[in-house]
ROSE-4610 file (N, C-alpha, C; in Angstrom, 1 decimal, always signed):
// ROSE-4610
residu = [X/X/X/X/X/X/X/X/X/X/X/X/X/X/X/X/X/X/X/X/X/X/X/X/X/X/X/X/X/X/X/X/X/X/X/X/X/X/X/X/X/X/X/X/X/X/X/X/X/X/X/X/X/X/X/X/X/X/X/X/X/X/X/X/X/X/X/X/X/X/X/X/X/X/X/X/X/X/X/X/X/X/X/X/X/X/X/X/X/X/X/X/X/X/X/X/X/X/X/X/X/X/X/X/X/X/X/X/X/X/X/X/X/X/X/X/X/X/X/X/X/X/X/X/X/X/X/X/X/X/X/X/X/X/X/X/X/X/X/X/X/X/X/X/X/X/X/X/X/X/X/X/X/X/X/X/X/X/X/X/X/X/X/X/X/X/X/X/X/X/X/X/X/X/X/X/X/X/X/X/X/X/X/X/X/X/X/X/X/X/X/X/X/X/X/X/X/X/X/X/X/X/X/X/X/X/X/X/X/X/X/X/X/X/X/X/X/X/X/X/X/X/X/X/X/X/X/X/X/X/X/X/X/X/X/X/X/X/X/X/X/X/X/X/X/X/X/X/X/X/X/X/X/X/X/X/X/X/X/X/X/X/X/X/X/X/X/X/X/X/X/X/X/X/X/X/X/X/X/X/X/X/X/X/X/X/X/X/X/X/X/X/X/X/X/X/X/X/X/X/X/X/X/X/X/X/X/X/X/X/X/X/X/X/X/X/X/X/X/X/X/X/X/X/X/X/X/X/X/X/X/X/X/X/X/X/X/X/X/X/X/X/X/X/X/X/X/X/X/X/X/X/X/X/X/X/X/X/X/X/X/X/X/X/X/X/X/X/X/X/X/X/X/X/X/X/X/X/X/X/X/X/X/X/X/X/X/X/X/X/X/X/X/X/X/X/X/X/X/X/X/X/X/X/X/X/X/X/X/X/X/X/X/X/X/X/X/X/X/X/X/X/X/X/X/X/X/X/X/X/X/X/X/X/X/X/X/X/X/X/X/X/X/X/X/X/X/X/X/X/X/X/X/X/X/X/X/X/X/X/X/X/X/X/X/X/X/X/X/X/X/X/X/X/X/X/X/X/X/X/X/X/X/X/X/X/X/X/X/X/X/X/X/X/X/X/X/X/X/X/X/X/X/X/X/X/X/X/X/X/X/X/X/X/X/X/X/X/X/X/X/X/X/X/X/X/X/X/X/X/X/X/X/X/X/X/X/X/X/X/X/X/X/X/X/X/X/X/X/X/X/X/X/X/X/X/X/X/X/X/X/X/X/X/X/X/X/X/X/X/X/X/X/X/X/X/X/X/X/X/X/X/X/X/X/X/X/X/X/X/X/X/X/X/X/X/X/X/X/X/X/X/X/X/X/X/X/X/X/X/X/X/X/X/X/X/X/X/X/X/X/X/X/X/X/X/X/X/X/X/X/X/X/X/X/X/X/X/X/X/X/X/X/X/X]
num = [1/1/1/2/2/2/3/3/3/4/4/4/5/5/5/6/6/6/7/7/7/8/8/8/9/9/9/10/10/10/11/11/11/12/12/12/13/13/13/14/14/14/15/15/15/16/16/16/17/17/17/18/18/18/19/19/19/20/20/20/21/21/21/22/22/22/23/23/23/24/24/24/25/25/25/26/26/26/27/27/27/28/28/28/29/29/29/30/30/30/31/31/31/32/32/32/33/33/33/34/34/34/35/35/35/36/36/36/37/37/37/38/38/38/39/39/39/40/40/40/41/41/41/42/42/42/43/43/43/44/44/44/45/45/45/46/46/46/47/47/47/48/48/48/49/49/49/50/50/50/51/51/51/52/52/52/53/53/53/54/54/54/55/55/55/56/56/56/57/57/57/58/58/58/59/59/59/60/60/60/61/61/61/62/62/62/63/63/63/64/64/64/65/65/65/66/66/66/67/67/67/68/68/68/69/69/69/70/70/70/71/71/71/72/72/72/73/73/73/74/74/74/75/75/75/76/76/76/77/77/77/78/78/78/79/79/79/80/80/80/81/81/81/82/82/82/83/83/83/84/84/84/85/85/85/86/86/86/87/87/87/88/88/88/89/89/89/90/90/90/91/91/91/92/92/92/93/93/93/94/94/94/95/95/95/96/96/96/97/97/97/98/98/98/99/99/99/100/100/100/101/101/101/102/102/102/103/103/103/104/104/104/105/105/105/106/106/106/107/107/107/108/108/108/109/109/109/110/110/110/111/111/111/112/112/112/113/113/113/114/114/114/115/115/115/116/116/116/117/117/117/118/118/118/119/119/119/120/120/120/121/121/121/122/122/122/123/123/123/124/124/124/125/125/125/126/126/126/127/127/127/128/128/128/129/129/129/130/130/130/131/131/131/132/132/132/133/133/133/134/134/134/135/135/135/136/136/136/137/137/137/138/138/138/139/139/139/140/140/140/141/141/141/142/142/142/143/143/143/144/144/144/145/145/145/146/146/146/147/147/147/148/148/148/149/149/149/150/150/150/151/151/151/152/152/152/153/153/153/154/154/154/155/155/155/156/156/156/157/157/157/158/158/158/159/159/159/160/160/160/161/161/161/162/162/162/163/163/163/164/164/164/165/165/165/166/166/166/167/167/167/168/168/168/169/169/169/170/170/170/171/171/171/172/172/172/173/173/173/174/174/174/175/175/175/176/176/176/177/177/177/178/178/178/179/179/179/180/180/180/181/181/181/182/182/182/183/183/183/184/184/184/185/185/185/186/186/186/187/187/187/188/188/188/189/189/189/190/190/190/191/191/191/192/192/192/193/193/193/194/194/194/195/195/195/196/196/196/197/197/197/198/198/198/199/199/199/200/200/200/201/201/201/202/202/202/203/203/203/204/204/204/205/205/205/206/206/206/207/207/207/208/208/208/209/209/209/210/210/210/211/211/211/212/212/212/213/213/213/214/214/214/215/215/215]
x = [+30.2/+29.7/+28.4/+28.7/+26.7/+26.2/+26.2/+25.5/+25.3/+25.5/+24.9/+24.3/+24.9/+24.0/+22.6/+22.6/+21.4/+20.1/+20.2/+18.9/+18.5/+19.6/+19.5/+19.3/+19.5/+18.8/+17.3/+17.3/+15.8/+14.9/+15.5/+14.8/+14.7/+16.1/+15.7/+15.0/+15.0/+14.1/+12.6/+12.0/+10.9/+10.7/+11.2/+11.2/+10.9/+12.0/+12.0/+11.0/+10.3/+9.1/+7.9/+7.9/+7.0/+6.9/+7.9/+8.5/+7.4/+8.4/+8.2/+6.3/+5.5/+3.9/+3.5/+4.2/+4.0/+4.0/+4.8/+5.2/+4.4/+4.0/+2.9/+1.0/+1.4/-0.4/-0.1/+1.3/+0.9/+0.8/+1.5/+1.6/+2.8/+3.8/+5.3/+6.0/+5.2/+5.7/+5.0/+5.4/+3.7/+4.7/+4.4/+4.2/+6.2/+6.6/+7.5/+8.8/+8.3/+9.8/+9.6/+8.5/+8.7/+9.5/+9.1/+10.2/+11.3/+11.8/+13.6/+13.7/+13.0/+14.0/+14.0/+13.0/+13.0/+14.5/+14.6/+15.9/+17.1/+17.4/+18.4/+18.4/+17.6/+17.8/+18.4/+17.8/+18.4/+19.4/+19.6/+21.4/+22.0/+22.2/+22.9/+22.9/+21.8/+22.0/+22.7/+22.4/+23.4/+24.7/+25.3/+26.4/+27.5/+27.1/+27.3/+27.0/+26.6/+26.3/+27.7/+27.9/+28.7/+30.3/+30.1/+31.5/+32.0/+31.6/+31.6/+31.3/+31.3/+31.5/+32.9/+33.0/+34.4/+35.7/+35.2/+36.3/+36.6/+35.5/+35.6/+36.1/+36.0/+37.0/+38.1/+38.5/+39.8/+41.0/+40.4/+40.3/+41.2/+40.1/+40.2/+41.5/+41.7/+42.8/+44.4/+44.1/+45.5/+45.6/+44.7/+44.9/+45.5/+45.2/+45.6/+47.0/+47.1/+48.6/+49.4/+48.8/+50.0/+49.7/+49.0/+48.9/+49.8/+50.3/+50.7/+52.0/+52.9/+54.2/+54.2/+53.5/+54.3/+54.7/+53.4/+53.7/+54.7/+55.2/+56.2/+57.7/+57.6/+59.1/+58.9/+57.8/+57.6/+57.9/+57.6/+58.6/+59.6/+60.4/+61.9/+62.9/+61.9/+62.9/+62.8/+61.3/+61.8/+62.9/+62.8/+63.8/+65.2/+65.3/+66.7/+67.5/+66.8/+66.5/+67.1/+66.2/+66.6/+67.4/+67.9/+69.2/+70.4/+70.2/+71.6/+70.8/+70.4/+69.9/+71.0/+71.0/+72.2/+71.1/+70.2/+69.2/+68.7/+69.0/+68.3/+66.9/+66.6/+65.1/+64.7/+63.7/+63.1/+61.7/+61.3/+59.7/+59.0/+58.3/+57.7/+56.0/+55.4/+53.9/+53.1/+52.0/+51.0/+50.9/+51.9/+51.6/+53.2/+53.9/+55.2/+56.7/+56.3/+57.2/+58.6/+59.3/+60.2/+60.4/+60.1/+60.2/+61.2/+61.4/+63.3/+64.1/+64.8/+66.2/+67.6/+67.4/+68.4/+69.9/+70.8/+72.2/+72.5/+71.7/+72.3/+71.4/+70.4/+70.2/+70.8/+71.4/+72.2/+73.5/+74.1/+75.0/+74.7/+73.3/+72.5/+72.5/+72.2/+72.0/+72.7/+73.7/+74.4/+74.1/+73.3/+72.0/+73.1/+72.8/+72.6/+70.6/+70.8/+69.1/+68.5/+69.6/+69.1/+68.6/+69.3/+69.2/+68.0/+67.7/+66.6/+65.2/+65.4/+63.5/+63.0/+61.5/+60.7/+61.0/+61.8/+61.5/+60.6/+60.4/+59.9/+60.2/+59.5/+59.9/+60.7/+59.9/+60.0/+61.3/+61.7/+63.5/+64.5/+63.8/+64.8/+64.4/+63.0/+63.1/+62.7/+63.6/+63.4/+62.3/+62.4/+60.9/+60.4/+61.1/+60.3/+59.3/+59.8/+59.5/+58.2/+58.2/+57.1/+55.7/+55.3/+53.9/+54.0/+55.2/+54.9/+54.7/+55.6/+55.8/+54.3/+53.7/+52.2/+51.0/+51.0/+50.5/+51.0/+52.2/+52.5/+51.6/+51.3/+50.7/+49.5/+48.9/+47.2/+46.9/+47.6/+47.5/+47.5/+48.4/+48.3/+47.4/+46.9/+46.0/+44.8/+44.1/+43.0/+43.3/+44.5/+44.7/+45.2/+46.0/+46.6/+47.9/+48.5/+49.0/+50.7/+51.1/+53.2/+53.8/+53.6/+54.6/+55.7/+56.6/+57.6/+57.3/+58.2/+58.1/+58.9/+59.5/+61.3/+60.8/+61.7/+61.7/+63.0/+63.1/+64.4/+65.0/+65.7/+66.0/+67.2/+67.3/+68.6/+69.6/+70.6/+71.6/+73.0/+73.4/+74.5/+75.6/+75.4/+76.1/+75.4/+74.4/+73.3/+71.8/+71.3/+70.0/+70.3/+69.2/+69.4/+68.4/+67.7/+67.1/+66.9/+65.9/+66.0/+64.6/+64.6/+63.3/+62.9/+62.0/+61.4/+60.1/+60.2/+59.1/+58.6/+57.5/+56.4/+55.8/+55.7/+54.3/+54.1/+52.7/+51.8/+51.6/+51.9/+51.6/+50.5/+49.2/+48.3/+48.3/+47.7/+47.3/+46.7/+46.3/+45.7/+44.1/+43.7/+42.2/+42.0/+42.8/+43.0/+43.0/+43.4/+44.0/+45.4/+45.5/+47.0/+47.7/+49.2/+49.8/+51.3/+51.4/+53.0/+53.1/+54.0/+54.9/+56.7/+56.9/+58.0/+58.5/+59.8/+59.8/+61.4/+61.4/+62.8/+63.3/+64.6/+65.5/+66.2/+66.4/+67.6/+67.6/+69.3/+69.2/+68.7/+68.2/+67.7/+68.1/+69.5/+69.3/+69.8/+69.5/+69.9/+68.8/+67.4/+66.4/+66.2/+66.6/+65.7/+67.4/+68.3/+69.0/+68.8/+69.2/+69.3/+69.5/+68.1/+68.3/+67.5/+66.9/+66.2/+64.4/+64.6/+62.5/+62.6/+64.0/+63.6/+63.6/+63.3/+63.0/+61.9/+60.8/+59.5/+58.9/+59.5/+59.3/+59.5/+60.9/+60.9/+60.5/+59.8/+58.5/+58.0/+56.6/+56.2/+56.3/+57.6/+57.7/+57.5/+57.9/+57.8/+56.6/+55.9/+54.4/+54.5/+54.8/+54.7/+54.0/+53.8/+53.3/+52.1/+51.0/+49.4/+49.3/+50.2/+49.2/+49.4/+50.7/+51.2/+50.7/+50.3/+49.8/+50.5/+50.8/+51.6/+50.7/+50.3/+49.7/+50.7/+51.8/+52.7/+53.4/+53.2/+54.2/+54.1]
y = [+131.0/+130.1/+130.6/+132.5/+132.2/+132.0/+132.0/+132.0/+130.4/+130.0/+128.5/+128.2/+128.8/+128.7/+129.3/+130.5/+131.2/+130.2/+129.6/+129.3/+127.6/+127.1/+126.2/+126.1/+127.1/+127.4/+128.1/+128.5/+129.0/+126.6/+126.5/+125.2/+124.2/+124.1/+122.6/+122.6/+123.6/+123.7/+123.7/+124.1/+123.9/+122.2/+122.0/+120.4/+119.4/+119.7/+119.0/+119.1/+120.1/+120.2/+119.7/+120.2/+119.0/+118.1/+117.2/+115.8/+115.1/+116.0/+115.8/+116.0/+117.0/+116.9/+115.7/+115.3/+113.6/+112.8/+112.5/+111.7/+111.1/+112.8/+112.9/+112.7/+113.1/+112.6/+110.8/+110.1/+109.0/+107.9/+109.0/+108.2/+107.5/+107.9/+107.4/+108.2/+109.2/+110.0/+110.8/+111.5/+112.2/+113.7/+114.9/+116.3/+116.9/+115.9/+116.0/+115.8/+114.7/+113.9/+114.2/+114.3/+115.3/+116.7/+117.4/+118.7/+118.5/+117.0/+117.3/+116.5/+115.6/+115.5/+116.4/+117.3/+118.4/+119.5/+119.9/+120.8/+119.3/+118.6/+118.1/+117.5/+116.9/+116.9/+118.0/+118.9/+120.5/+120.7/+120.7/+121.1/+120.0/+118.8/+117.7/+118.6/+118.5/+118.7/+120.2/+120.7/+122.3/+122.2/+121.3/+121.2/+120.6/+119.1/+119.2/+119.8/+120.7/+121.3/+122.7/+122.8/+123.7/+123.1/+121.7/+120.9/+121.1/+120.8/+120.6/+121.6/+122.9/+124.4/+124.5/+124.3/+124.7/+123.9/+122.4/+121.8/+122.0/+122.6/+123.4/+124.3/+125.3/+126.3/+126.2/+125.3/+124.9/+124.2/+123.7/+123.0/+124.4/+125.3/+126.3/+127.1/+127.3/+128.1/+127.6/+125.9/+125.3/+125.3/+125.7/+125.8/+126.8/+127.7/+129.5/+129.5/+128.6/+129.3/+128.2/+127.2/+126.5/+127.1/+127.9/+128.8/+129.9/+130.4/+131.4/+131.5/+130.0/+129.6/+129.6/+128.8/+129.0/+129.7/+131.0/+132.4/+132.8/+132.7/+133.7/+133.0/+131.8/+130.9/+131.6/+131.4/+132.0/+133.7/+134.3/+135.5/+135.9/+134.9/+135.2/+134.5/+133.6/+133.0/+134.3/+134.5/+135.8/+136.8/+137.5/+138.4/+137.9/+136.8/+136.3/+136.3/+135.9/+136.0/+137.3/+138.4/+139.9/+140.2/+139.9/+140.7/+140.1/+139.2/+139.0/+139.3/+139.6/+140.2/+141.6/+141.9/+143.2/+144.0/+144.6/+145.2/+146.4/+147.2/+147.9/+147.4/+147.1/+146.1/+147.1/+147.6/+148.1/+147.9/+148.1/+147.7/+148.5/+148.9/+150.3/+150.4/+150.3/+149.7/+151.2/+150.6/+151.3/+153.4/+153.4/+154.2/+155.1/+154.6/+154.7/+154.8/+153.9/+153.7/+152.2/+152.5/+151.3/+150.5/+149.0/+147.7/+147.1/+146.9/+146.3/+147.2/+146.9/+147.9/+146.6/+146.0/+145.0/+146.1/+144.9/+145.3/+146.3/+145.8/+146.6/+147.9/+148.1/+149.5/+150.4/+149.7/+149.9/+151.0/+149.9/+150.9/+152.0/+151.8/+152.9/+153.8/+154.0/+155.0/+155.4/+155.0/+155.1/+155.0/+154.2/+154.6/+152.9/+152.9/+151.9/+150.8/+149.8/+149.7/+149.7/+149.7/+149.7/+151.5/+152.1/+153.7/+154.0/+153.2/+154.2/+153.0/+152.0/+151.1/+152.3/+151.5/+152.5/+154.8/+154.4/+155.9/+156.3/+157.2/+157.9/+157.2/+156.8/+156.1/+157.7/+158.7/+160.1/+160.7/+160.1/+160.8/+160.0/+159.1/+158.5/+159.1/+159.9/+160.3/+162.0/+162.3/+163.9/+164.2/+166.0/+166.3/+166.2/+166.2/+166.8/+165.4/+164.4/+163.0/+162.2/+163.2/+162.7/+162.6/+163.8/+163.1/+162.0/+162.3/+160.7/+159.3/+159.4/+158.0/+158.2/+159.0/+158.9/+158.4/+158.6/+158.3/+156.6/+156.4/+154.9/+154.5/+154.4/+153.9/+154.1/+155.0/+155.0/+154.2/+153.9/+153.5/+152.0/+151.4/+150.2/+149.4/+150.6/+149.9/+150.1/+150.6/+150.5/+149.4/+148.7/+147.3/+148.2/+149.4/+149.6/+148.4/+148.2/+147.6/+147.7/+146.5/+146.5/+147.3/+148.3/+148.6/+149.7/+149.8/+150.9/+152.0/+152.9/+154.7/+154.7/+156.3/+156.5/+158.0/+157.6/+158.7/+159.0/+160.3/+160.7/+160.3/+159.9/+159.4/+160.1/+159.7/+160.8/+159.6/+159.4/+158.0/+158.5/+157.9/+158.2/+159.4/+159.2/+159.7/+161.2/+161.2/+162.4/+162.3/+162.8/+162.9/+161.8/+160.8/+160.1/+159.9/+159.7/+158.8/+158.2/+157.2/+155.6/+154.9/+153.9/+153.3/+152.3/+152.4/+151.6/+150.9/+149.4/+148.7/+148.7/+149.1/+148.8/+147.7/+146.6/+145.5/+145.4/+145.9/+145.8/+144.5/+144.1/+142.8/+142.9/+141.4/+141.5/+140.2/+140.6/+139.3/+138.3/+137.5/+136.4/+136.5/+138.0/+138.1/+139.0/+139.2/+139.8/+141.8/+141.7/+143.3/+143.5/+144.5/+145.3/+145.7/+145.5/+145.4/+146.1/+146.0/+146.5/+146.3/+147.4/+147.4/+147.3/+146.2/+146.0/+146.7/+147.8/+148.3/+147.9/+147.5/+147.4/+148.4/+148.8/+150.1/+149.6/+150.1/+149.6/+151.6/+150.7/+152.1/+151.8/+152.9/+153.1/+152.2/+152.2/+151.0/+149.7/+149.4/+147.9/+147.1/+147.5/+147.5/+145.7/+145.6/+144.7/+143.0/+143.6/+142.4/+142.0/+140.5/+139.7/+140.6/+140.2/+141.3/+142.4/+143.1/+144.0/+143.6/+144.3/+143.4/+142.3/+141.3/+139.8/+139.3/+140.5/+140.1/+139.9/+140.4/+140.3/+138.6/+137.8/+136.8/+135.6/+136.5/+135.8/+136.0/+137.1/+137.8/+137.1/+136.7/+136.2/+134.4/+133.7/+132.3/+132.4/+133.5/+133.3/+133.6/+134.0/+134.2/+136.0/+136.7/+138.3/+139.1/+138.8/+139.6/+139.1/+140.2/+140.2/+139.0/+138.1/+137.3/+136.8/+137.3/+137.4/+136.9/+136.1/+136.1/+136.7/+137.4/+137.9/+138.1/+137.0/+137.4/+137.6/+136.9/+137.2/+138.0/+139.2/+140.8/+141.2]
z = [+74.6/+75.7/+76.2/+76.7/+76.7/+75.7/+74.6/+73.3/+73.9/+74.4/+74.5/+75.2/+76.9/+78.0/+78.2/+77.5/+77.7/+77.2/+75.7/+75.6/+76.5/+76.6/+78.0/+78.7/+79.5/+80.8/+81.2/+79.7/+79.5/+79.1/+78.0/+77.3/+78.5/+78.9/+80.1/+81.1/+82.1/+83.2/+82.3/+81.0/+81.0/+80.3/+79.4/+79.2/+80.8/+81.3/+82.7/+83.3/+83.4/+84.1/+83.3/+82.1/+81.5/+81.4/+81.8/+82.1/+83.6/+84.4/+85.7/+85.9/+85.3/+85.0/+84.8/+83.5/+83.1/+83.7/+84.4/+85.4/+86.3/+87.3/+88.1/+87.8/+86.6/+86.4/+85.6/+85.5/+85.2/+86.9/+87.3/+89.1/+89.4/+88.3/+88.7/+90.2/+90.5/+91.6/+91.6/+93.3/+94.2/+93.7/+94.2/+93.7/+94.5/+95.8/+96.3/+96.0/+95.4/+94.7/+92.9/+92.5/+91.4/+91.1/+92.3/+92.5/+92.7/+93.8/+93.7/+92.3/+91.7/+91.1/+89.3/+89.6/+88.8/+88.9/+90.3/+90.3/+90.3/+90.8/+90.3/+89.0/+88.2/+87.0/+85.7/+86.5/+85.4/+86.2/+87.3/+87.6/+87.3/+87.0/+86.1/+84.7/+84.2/+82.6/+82.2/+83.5/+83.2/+83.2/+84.4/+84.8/+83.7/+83.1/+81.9/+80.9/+80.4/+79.0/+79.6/+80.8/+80.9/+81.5/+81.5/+81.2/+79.9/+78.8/+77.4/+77.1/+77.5/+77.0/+77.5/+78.6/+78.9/+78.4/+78.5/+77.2/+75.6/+75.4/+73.8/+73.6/+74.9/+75.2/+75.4/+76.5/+76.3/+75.2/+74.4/+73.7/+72.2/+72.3/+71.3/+71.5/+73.1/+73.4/+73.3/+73.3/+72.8/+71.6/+70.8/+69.2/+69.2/+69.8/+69.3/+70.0/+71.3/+71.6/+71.0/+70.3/+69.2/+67.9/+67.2/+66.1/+66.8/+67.6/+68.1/+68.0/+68.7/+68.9/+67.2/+66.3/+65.0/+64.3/+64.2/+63.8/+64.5/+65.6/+66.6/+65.7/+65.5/+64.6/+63.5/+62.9/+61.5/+61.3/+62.0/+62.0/+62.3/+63.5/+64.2/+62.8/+62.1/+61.1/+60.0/+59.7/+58.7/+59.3/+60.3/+60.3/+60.5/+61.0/+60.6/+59.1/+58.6/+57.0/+56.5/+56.8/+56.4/+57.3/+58.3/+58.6/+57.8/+57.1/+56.1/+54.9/+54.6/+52.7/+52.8/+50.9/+51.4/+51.3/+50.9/+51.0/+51.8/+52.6/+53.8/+53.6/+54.9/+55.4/+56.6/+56.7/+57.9/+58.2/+59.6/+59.3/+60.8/+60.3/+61.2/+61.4/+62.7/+63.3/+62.7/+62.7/+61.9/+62.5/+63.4/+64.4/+63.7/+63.3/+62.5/+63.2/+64.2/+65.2/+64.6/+64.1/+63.8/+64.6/+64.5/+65.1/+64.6/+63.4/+62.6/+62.1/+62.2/+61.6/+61.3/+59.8/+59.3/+59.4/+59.4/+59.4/+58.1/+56.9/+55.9/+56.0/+57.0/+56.8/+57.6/+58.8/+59.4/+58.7/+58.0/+56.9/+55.8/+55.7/+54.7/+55.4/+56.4/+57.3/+58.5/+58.5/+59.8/+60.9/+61.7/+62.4/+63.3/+64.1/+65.1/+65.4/+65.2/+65.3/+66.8/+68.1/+68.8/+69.0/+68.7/+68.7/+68.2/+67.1/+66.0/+66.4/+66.8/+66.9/+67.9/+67.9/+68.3/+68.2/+67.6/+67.2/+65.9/+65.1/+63.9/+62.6/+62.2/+60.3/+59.7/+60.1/+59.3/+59.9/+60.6/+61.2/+59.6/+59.3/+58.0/+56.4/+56.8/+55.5/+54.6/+54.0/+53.8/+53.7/+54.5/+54.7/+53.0/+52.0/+50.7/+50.5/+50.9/+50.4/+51.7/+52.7/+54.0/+53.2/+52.7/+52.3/+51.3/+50.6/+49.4/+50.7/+51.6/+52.3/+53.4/+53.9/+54.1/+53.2/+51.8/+50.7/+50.7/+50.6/+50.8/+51.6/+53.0/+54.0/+54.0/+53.4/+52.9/+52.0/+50.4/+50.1/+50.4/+51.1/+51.4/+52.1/+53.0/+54.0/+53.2/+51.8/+51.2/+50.0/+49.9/+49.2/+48.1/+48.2/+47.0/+46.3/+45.1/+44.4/+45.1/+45.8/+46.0/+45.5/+44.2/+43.3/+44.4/+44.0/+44.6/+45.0/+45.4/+45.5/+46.0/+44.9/+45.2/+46.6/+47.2/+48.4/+48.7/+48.9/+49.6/+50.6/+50.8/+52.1/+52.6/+53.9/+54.9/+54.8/+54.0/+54.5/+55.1/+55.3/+55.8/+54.7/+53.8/+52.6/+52.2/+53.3/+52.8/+52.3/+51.9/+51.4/+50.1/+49.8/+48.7/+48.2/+46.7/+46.2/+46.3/+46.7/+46.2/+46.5/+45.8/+45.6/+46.6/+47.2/+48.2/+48.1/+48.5/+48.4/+49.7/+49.4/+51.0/+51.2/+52.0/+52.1/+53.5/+53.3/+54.3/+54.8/+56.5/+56.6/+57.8/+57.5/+58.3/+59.5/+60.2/+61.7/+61.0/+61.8/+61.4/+61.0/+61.9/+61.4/+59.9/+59.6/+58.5/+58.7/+59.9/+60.5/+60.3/+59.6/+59.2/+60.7/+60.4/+62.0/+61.5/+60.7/+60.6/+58.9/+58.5/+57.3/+57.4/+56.1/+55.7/+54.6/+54.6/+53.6/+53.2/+51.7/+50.9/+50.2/+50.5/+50.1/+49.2/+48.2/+46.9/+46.0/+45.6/+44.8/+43.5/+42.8/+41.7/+40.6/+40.6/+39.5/+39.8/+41.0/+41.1/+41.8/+41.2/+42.6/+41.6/+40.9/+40.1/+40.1/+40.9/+41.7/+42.4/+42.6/+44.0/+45.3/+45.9/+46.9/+47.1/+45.8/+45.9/+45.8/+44.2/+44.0/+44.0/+44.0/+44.2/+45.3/+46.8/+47.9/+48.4/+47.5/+47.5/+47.5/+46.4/+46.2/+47.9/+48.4/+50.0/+51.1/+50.9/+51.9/+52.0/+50.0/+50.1/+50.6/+50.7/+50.8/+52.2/+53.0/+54.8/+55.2/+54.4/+54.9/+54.9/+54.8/+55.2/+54.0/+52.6/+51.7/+52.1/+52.0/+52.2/+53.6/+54.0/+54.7/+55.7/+55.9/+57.5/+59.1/+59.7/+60.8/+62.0/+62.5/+63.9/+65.1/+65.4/+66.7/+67.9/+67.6/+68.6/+68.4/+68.2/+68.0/+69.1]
């Protein structure tokens, strides 16, 4: 909006007055009534030019909070989604603080989700395997490639193997805001459920393109 107003308020007062010059050396009006209607002419033409800034504004901000409410469905329906997959599903903010915790990882881990959100991604995973799952998250955020990585994990049963899919999901400006990661065991990652959950990430919007402005 100032990007608008500024050269306006510089441009019309001088047009105007070159107007109002004209005027006066044609004899449409004496030097008095040239001057008012010099300042109220540019406070008209300001007042609207800054009507119709402000309706464009407004205008923009019902777009964004109905882009907003859809993203906010479009995510409450994805995680609806993954709390019934059998899968362990978790998903943890750039800072590695867990924000989901699905039912089935629930049982992978014996963990309660209201217990474990906002706590440590690294409370779930053996120290031997922390820098592999660091390397995951660098990697992603420089557009490295979805593939897997097996990490140790602490499950309920103990320390375990198992392969996990990471996808990084971004806002609507194309800023990274949170990762989704899929847990399967080693050999069943390639069942309903596992790497073929990737495919319904991507149908909900969450692989690479995610908009969450309402997180």
């Amino acid at each position: 909006m100032a990007r608008r107003l500024l050269p306006a308020s510089i441009v019309i007062p001088i047009v105007l007055g070159f107007l109002r010059i004209k005027g006066q050396e044609q004899g449409w009006f004496g030097p008095a009534l040239g001057l008012v209607l010099h300042v109220v002419a540019t406070m008209l033409v300001l007042a609207l030019i800054i009507w119709w800034n402000a309706a464009a504004l407004d205008r923009v901000t019902r777009e964004n909070q109905r882009f907003g409410y859809a993203v906010k469905d479009t995510r409450t329906t994805m995680l609806e989604i993954l709390q019934l997959v059998n899968n362990a599903v978790y998903a943890y903010d750039l800072q590695g603080h867990l924000v989901f915790f699905n039912a089935a990882a629930e049982r992978l881990f014996g963990l309660r989700a209201d217990a474990v959100l906002r706590t440590d991604i690294y409370a779930l995973i053996a120290p031997e395997s922390a820098a592999a799952a660091r390397l995951v998250l660098s990697d992603r955020l420089i557009g490295g490639t979805g593939s897997s990585q097996r990490l140790v994990l602490r499950t309920a049963a103990g320390e375990q193997e198992c392969d996990v899919m990471t996808i990084l999901v971004f806002d609507r400006n194309g800023n990274p805001v949170e990762l989704f990661s899929v847990v399967a065991p080693l050999f069943n990652l390639t069942k309903p459920g596992g790497a073929a959950l990737e495919p319904l990430l991507h149908h909900v919007g969450v692989n690479r393109s995610l908009p969450v402005a309402a997180l």
